[in-house]
Kinemage of the C-alpha trace (Angstrom):
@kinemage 1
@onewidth
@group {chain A} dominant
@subgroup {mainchain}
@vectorlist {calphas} color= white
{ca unk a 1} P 274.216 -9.167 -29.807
{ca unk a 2} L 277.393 -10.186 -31.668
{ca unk a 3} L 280.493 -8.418 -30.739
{ca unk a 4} L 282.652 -5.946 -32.972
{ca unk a 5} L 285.520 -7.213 -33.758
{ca unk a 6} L 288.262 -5.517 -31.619
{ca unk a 7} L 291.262 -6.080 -34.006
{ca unk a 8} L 292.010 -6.774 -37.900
{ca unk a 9} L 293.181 -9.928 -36.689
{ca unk a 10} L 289.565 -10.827 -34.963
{ca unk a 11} L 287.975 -9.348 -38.323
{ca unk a 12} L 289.601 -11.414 -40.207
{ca unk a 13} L 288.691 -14.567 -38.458
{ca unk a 14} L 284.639 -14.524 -37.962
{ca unk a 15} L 284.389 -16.072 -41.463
{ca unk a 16} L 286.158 -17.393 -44.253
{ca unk a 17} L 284.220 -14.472 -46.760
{ca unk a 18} L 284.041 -10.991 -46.193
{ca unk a 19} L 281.097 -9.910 -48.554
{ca unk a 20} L 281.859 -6.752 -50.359
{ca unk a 21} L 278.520 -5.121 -51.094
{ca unk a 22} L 277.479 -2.278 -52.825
{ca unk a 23} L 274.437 0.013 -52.648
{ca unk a 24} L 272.683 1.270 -55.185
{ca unk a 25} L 269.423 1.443 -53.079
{ca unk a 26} L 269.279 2.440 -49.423
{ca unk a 27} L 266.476 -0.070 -48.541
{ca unk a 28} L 268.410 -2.534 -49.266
{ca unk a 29} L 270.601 -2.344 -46.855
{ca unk a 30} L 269.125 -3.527 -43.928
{ca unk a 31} L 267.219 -6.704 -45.614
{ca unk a 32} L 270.173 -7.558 -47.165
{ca unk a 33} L 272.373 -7.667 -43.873
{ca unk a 34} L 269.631 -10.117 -42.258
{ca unk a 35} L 269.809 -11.946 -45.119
{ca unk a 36} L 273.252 -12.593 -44.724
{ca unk a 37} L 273.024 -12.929 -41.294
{ca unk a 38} L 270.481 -15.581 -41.663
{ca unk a 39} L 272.731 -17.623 -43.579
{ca unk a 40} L 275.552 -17.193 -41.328
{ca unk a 41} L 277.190 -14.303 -42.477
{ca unk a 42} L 277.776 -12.046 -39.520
{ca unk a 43} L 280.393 -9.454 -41.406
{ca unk a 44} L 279.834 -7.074 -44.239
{ca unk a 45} L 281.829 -4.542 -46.035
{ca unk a 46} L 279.843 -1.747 -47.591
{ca unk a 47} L 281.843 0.300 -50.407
{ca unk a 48} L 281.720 3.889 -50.444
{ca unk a 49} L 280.966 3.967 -54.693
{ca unk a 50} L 277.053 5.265 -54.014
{ca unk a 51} L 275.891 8.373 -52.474
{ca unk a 52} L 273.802 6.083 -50.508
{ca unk a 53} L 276.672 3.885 -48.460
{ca unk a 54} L 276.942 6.005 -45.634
{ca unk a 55} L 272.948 6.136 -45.074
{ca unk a 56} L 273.325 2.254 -45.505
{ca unk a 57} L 276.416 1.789 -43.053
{ca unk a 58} L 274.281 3.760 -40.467
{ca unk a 59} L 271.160 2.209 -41.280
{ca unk a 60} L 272.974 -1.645 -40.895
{ca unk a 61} L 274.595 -0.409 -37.304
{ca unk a 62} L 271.342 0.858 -35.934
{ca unk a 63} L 268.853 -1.855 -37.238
{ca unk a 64} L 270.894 -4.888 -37.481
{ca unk a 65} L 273.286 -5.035 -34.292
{ca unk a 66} L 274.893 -8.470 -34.544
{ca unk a 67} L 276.419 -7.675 -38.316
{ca unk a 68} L 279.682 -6.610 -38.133
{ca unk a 69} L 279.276 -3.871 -41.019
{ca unk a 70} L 282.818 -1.916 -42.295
{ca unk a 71} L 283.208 0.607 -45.098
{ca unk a 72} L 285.489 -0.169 -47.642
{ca unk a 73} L 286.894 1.582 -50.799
{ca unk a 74} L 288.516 4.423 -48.363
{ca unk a 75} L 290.438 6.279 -50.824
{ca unk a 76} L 290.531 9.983 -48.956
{ca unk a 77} L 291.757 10.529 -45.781
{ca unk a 78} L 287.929 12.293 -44.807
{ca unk a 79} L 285.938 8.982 -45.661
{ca unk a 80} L 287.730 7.338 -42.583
{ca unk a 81} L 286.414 9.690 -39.818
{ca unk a 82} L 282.423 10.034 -41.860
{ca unk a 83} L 282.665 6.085 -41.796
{ca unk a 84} L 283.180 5.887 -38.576
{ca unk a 85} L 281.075 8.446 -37.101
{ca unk a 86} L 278.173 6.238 -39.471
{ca unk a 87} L 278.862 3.071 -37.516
{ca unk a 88} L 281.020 1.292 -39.602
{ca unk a 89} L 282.860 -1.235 -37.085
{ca unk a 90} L 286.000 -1.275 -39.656
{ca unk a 91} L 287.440 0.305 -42.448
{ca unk a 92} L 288.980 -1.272 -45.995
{ca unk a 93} L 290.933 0.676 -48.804
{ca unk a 94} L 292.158 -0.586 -51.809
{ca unk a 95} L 295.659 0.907 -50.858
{ca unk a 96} L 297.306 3.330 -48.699
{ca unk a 97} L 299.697 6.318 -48.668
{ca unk a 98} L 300.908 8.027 -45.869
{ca unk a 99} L 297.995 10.485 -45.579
{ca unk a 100} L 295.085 8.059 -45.700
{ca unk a 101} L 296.724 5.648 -43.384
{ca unk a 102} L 297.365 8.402 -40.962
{ca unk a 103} L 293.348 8.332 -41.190
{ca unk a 104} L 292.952 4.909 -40.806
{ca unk a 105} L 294.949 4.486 -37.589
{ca unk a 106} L 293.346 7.588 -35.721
{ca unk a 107} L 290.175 5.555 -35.868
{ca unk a 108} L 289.490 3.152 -32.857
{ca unk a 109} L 288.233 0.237 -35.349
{ca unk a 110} L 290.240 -2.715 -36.963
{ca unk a 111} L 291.665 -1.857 -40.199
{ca unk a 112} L 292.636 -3.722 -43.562
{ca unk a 113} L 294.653 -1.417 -45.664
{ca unk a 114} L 295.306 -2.647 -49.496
{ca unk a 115} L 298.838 -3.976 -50.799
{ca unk a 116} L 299.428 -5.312 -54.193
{ca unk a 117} L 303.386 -6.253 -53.960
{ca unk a 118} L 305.944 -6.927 -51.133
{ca unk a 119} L 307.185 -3.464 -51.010
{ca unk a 120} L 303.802 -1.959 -49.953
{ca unk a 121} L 303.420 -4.915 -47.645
{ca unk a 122} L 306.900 -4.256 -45.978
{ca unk a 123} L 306.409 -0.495 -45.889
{ca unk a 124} L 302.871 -1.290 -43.671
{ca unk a 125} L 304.246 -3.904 -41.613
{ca unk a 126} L 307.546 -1.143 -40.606
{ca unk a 127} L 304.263 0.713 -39.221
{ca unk a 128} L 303.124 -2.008 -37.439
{ca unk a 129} L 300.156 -3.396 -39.710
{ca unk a 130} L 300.389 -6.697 -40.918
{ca unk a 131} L 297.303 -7.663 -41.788
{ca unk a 132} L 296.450 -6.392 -45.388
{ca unk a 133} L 294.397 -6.491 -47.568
{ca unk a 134} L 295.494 -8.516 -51.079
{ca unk a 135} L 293.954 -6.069 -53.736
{ca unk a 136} L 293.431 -6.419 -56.510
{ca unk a 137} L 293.857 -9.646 -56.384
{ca unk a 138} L 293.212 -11.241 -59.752
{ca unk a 139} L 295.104 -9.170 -61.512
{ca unk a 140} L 297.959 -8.495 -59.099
{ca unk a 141} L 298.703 -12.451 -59.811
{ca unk a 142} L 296.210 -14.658 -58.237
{ca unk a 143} L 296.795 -17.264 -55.306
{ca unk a 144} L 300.409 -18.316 -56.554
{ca unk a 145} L 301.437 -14.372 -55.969
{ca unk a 146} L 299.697 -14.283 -53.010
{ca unk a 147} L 301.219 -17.767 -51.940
{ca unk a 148} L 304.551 -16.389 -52.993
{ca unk a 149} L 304.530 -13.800 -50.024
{ca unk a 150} L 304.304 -16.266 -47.253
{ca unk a 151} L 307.549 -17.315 -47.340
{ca unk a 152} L 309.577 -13.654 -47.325
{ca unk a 153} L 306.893 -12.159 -45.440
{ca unk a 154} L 305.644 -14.811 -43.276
{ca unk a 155} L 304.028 -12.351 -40.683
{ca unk a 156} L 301.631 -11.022 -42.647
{ca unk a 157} L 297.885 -12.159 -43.065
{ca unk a 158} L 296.225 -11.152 -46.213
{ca unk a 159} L 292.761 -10.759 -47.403
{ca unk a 160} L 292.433 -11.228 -50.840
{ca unk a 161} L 290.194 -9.239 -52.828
{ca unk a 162} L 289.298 -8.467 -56.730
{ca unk a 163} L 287.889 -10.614 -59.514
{ca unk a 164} L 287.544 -13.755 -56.561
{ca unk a 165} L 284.181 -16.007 -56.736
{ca unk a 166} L 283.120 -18.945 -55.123
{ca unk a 167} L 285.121 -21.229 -57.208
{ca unk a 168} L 288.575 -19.392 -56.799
{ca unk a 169} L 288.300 -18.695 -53.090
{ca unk a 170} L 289.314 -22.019 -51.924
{ca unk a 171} L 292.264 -21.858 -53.588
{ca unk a 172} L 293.090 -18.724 -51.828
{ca unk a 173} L 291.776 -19.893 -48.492
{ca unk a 174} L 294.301 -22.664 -48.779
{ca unk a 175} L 296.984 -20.993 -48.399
{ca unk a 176} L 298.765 -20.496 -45.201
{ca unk a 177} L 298.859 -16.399 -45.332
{ca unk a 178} L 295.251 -16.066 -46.070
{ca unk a 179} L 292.841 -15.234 -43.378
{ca unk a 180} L 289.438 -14.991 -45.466
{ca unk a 181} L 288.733 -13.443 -48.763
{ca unk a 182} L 286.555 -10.822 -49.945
{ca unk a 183} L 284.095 -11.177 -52.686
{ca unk a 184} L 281.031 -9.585 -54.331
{ca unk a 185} L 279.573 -13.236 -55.099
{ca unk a 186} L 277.502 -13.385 -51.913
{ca unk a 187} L 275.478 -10.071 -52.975
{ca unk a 188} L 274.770 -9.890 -56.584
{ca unk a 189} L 273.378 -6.745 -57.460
{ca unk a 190} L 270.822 -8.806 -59.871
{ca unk a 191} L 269.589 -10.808 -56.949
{ca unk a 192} L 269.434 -7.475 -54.524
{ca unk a 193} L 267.354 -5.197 -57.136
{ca unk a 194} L 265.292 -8.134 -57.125
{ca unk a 195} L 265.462 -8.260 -53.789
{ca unk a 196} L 265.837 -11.990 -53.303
{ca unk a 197} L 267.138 -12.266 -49.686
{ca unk a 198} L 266.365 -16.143 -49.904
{ca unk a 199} L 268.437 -16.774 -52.313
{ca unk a 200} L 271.387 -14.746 -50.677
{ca unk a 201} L 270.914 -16.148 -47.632
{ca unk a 202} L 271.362 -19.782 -49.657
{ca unk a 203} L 274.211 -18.368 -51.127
{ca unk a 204} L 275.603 -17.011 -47.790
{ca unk a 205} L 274.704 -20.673 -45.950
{ca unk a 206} L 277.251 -22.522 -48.390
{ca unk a 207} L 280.043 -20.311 -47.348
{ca unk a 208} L 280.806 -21.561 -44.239
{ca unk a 209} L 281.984 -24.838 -45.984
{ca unk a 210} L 284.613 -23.151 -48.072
{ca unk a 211} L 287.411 -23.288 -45.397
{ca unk a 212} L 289.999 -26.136 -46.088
């Protein structure tokens, strides 16, 4: 059995891609982690957007014990502690206020809370957090305003997230203030309703290649 990852810091390093998956149906869940798993993928963040994520975060920790599985779009302070209490071994939000990362740091699991400019990323790293998640990250600028953060804020590690596919991740992963990225490329919902795990697991296989 792989272990959980103890910090953000260990999260962030058990693979250059963090798959951001959604669920749409709750038997997918557990195929979908082996899948990944079988192709080397041995983290997984599952979105709260369904009524069915929780169900599929507790599903994943019971059934599949070396995947690392996390909840991410934490947007209310409540959907910390019901994560947690499903099994998810980390937590991800898009961004944070004061409230909801009060939440996040009461749990006993890593944490990557969003930032889109320097000013969020100072006012988490006065709190002690400096590894962050880069959201979203298309739009907010790309890798050059990602890039542009390593110099002023040199002790923070980001993980990029938002419009990023195979193609553009290596030109986040580059860069010296990137830790891994997340991405929805690894788990399209087109190959999961079809219920391809082959094909994911291919898809998962040629990620551990991306890192410069």
């Amino acid at each position: 059995m792989t272990e959980s990852p103890k910090t953000a810091n260990d999260l962030m390093n058990r693979g250059p891609v963090i798959p951001v998956v959604v669920i749409d149906r709750a038997g997918d869940a557990v195929p979908l982690a082996r899948a990944l798993l079988a192709g080397g993928v041995d983290t997984m963040e599952i979105t709260l957007r369904t009524a069915y994520a929780l169900d599929a975060i507790r599903s994943v920790a019971e059934q599949v014990p070396d995947m690392a599985v996390g909840a991410g779009t934490i947007v209310r302070p409540e959907q910390a502690r019901e994560a947690v209490g499903a099994g998810a071994a980390f937590l991800v939000s898009p961004g944070s206020t004061p409230r909801l990362l009060e939440a996040l740091l009461d749990e006993a699991v890593p944490i990557l809370p969003g930032a889109a400019t320097a000013s969020e990323a100072i006012a988490l790293m006065e709190l002690g957090v400096t590894e962050l998640k880069f959201f979203p990250a298309a739009a907010a600028g790309g890798p050059k305003a990602v890039g542009a953060l390593a110099g002023p804020l040199p002790d923070i590690t980001f993980c990029p997230t938002g419009g990023i596919d195979r193609a553009t991740s290596v030109d986040y992963l580059a860069l010296p203030n990137v830790a891994c990225v997340g991405g929805s490329w690894l788990t399209p919902s087109d190959l999961v309703v079809a219920q391809k795990w082959d094909v994911i697991t291919a898809i998962a296989a040629e990620t551990s290649g991306l890192m410069p």
